[in-house]
C-alpha positions in Angstrom: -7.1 29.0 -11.0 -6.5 25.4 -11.2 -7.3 25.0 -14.8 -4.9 28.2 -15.8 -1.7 27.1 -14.5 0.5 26.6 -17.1 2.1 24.1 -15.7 -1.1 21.9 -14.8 0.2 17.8 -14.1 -1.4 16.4 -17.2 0.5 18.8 -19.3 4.2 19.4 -17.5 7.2 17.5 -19.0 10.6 17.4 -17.3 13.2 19.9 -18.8 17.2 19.6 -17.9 18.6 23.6 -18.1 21.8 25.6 -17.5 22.0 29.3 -16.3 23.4 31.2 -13.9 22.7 31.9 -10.4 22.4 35.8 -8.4 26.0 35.6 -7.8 26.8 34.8 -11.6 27.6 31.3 -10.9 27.0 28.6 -13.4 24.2 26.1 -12.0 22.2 23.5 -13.6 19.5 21.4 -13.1 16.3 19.6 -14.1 12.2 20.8 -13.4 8.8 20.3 -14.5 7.4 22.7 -16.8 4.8 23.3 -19.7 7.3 24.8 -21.8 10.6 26.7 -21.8 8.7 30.2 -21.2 7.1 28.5 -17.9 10.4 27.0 -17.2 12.3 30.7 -17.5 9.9 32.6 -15.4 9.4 29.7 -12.5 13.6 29.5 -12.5 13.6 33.8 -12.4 11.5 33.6 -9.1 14.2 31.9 -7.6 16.9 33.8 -8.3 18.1 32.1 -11.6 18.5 33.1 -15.2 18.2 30.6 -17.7 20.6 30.4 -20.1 19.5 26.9 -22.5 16.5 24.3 -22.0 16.0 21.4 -23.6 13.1 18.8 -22.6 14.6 15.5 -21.1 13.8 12.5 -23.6 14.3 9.3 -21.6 11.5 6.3 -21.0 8.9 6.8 -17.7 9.8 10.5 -17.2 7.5 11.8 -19.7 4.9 14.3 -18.5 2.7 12.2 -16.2 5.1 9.6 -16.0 7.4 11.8 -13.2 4.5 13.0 -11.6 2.9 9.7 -11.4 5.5 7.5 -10.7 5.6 5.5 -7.0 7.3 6.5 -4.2 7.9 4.4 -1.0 5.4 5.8 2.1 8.6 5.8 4.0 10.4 9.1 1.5 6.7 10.5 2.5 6.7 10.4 6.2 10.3 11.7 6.1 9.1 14.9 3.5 6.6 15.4 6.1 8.4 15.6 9.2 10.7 18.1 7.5 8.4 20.7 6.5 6.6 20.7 10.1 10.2 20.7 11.4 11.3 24.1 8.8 7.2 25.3 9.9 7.8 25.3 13.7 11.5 27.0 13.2 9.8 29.8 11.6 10.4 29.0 7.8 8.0 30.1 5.3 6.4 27.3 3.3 7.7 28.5 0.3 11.7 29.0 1.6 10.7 25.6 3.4 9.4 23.5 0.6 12.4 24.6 -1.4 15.0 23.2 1.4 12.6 20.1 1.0 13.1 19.9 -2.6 16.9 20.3 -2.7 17.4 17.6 0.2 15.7 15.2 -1.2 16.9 12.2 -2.0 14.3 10.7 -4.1 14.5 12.0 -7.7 10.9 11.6 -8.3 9.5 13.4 -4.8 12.0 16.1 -5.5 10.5 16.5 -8.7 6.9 16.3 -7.4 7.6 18.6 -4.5 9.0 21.4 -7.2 6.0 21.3 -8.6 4.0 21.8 -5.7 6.7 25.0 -4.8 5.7 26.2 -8.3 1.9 25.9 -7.6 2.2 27.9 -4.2 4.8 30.9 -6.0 1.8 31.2 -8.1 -1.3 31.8 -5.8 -2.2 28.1 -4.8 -2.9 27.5 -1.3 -0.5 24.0 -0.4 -3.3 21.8 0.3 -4.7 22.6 -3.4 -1.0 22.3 -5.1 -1.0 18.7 -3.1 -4.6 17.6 -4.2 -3.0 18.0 -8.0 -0.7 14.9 -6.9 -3.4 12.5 -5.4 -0.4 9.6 -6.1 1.7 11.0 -3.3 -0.7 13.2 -1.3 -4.0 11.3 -0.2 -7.1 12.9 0.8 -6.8 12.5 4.4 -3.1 14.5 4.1 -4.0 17.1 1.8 -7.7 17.7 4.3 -5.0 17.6 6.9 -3.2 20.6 5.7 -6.2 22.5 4.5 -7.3 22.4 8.1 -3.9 23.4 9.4 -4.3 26.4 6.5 -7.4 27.3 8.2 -6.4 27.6 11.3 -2.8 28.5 11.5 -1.2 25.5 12.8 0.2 24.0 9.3 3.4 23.0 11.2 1.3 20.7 13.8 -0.9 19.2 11.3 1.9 18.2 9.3 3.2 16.4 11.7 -0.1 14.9 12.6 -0.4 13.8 9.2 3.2 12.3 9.2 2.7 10.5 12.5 -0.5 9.0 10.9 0.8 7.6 8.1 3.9 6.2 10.0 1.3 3.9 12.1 -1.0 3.1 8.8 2.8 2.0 7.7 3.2 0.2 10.7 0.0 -1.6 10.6 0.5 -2.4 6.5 4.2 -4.0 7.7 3.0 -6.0 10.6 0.1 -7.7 8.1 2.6 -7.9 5.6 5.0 -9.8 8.0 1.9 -12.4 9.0 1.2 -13.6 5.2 4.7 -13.4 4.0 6.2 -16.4 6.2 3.6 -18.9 5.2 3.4 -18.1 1.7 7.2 -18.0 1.3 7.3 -21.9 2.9 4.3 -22.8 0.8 6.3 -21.5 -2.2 9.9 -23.3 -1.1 7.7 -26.7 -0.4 5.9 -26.2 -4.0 9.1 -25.5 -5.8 10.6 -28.6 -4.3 8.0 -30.7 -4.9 8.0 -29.3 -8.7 11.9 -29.9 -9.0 11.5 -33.5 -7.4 8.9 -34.5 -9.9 9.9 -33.0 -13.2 14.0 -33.9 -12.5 13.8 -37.0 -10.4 10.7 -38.4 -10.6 11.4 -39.4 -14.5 14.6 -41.4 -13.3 12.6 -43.4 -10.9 9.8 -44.1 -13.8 12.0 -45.5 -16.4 13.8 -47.8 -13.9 10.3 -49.4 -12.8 9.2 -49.7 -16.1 12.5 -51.4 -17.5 11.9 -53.8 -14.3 8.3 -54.4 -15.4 7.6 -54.0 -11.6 3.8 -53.9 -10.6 3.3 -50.6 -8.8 1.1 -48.9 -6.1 -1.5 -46.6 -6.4 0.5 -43.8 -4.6 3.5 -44.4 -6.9 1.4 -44.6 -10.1 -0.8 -41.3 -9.2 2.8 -39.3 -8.2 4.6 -40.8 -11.8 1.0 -39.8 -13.6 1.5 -36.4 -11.8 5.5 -35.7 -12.9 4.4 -37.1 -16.5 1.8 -34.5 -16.6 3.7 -31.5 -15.7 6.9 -32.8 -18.1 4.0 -32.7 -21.0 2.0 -29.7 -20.2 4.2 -27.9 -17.3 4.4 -24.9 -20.0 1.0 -24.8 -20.8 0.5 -25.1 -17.3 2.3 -22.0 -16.7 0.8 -19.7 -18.8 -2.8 -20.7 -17.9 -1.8 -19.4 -14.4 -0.1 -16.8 -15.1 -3.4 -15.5 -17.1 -5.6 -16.5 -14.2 -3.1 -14.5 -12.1 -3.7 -11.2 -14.4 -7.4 -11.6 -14.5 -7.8 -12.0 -11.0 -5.4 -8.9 -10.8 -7.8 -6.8 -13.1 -10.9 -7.9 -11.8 -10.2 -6.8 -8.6 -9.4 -3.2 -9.0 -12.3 -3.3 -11.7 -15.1 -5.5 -10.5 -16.6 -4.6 -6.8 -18.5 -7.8 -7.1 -14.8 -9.7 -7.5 -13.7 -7.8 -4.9 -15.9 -8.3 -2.2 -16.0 -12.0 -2.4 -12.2 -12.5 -2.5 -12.2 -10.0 0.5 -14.9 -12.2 2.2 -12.9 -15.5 1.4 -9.6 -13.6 3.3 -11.6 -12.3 6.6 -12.9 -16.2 6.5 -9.5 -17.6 6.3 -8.7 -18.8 9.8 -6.1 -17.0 12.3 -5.1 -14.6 9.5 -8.9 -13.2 8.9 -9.2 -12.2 12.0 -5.7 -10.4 11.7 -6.7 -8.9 8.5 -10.4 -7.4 10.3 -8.9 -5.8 13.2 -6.5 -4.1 10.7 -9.3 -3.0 9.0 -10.7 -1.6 12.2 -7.5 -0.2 13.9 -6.9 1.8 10.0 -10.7 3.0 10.2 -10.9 4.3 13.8 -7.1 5.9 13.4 -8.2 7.9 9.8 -11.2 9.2 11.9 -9.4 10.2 14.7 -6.6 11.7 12.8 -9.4 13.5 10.5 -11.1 14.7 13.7 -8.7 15.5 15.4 -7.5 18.2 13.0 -10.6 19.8 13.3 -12.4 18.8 9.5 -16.0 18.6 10.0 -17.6 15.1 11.0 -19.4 14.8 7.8 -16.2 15.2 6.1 -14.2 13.2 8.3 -16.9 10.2 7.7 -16.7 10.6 4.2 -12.7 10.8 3.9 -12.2 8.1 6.2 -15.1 5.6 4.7 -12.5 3.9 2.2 -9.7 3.6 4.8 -10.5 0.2 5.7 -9.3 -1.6 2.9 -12.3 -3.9 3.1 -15.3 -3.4 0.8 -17.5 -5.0 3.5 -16.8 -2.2 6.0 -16.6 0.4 3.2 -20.0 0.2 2.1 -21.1 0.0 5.7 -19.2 3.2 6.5 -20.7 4.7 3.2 -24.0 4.0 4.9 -22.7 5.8 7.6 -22.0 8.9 6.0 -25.9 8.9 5.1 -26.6 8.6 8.9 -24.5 11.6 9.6 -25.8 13.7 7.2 -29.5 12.8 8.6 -28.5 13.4 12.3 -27.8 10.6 13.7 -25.0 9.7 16.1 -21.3 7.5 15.2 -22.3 5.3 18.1 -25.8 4.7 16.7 -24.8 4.1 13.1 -22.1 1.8 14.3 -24.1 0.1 16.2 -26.7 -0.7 13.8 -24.4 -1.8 10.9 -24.1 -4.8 13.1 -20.1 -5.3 11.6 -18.7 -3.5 14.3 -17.4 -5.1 17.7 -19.4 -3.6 20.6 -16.3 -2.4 22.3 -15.9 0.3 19.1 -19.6 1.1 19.5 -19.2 1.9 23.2 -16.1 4.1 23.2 -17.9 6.1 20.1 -20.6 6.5 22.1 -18.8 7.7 25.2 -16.7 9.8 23.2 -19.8 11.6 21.5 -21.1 12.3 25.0 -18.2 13.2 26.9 -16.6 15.5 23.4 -13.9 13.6 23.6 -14.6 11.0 20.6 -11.2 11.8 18.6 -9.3 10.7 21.2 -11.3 7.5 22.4 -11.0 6.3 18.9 -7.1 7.4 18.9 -7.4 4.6 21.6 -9.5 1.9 19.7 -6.8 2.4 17.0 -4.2 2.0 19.5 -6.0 -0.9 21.0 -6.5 -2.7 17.6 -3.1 -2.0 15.9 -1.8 -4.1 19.3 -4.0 -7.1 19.0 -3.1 -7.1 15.6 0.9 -6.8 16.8 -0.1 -10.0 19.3 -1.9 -11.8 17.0 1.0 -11.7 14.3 3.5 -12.8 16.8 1.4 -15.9 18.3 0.9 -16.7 14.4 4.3 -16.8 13.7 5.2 -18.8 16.4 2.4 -21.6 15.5 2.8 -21.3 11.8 6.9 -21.8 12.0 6.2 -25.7 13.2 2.8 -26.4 11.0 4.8 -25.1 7.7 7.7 -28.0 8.7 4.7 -30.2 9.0 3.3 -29.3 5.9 6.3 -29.4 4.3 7.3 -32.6 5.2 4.1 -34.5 4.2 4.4 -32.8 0.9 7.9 -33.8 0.0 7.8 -36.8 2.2 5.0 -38.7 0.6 6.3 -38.0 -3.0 9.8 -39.2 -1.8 7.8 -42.5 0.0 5.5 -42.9 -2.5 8.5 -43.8 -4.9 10.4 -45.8 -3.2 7.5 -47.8 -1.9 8.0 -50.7 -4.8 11.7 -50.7 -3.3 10.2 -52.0 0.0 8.0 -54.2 -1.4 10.6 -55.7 -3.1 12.4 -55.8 -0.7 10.1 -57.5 1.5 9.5 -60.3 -1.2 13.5 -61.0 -1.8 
């Protein structure tokens, strides 16, 4: 049925139209369609006759580029908690993913949720009319809702699957929060030292070398440096700005890439061990959130295998999937991956025997996304005085290096 739509995603286009609503009020508006016929029948099933269409012709709003365009996590987790809130009160998903759709503040979202309204008036389940947006609805969601189909408790699944992604979010700030301090000192310290030797650095030069003074190695190598970046600061720039795009490219495209700048991170000290126990607390909190909803544990080992972030632990929980699929237990696969930390390897296994294993690895999520929280604050508190340090030697011994012939001097008069 997929396929037959005619207003499939890789073929809809935004339209602005005017008609008149069932009390014969003039209304207006704008909505994805294949055409104008499409447009007139989907606007006829709510209530509307269409009066004039015309396609919308302005730059990233073409066809895929509405459907496709990004959409902060946070307009997500909010969509989400309204439709289990309309689901509980009783509101049919279709009456309730219209009240969605005209509350929303988020022009794109409103646009991809009228789509997904359109998909369900015409015989999709919601889960399918979600998979067609994989941008805004990732696997573990739309699994999520498919299970909550199955089983008649969409309103409690969608909130499941909004109160995962609000700790995923969480977990994405808090690592967010440990790299962005020392990378934005390490960028103020670099700028400075960039703006002392291309704008001051020069005056310092031409006043030793009109005094013929006999420098030191520290001064020369620092006047050598500013002379450098005043000839080829340009050239400079683009090369790393190119570097910058291939490394870009290359990860997304080459695993190989990947893997070993992931391995260079988790090897990085302090911060790799943040970055590997946010790896962990993401896995164990997909499974259990997968689990949890009821999806079989094959499926729920192969959904939550990429939720890592890490292609080390991704291709050990592909493995895993295998193991499943042959028989074996979590605990055992785990265990003989040998990436895991034993504590993760004991709570599977006492989960798997006691049939409680979604909520033990709720827990190891729990546990994880708090050392993680920990470890971020007693980061920030040592990184705050090492960045002054760093700092300081950086702009410090450019600023001693060229005044040391002044002291010299100074000491010979």
């Amino acid at each position: 049925m997929t396929e037959s739509l005619p207003w499939d995603a890789p073929r809809v286009r935004p339209y602005a139209w005017v008609g008149r609503d069932a009390e014969g009020q003039a209304v207006r508006g704008e909505r994805l369609a294949a055409g104008v016929a499409s447009l007139r029948w989907a606007l006829q099933v709510g209530g509307i006759s269409m009066e004039h269409a015309q396609p919308v012709r302005r730059v990233g709003l073409w066809t895929r580029g509405a459907v496709h365009a990004r959409v902060h996590a946070r307009d997500h987790v909010i969509f989400m908690r309204q439709l289990a809130t309309l689901l509980r009160a009783g509101v049919p998903v279709l009456q309730a993913l219209e009240i969605a759709e005209v509350s929303q503040a988020e022009p794109v979202l409103r646009t991809v949720i009228g789509n997904v309204r359109q998909r369900l008036a015409a015989g999709q389940t919601l889960s399918d009319a979600m998979q067609a947006h994989p941008r805004h609805f990732e696997t573990l969601t739309t699994r999520m809702i498919a299970a909550g189909e199955l089983s008649g408790a969409l309103d409690a699944m969608c909130d499941r699957a909004a109160s995962y992604q609000e700790r995923m979010l969480k977990l994405r700030d808090t690592v967010r929060t440990a790299m962005f301090y020392p990378a934005m000192v390490l960028s103020l310290a670099m700028l400075l030292t960039l703006a002392l030797l291309v704008f001051v650095i020069p005056s310092f030069a031409q006043l030793y070398a009109d005094a013929g003074a006999l420098l030191p190695w520290p001064t020369r190598w620092v006047m050598a440096v500013s002379t450098a970046l005043m000839e080829y600061g340009l050239w400079l720039v683009v090369l790393a700005l190119g570097v910058g795009v291939v490394l870009r490219r290359a990860w997304g495209r080459w695993p190989r890439v990947r893997g070993w700048m992931d391995a260079l991170l988790f090897r990085l000290p302090i911060l790799g061990a943040v970055m590997a126990k946010a790896a962990l607390a993401r896995w164990a909190g997909t499974f259990s959130a997968l689990f949890a909803a009821g999806i079989p544990l094959h499926q729920t080992v192969s959904a939550a295998s990429g939720a890592a972030g890490h292609l080390r632990y991704s291709e050990v929980l592909g493995a895993l999937q295998a193991d499943i699929s042959a028989g074996k237990t979590v605990s055992a696969s785990l265990l003989r991956s040998r990436v895991f930390p034993p504590m993760m390897v004991q709570m599977a296994a006492v989960g798997e025997e006691s049939g409680s294993l979604d909520s033990l690895m709720a827990k190891v999520a729990e546990y994880y996304e708090h050392e993680v929280a920990e470890a971020v604050a007693r980061m920030s508190s040592l990184i705050e005085p090492l960045m002054m340090v760093v700092l300081g030697l950086i702009i410090g011994g450019v600023v001693i290096a060229m005044y040391l012939p002044v002291f010299q001097m100074g000491s010979v008069l």
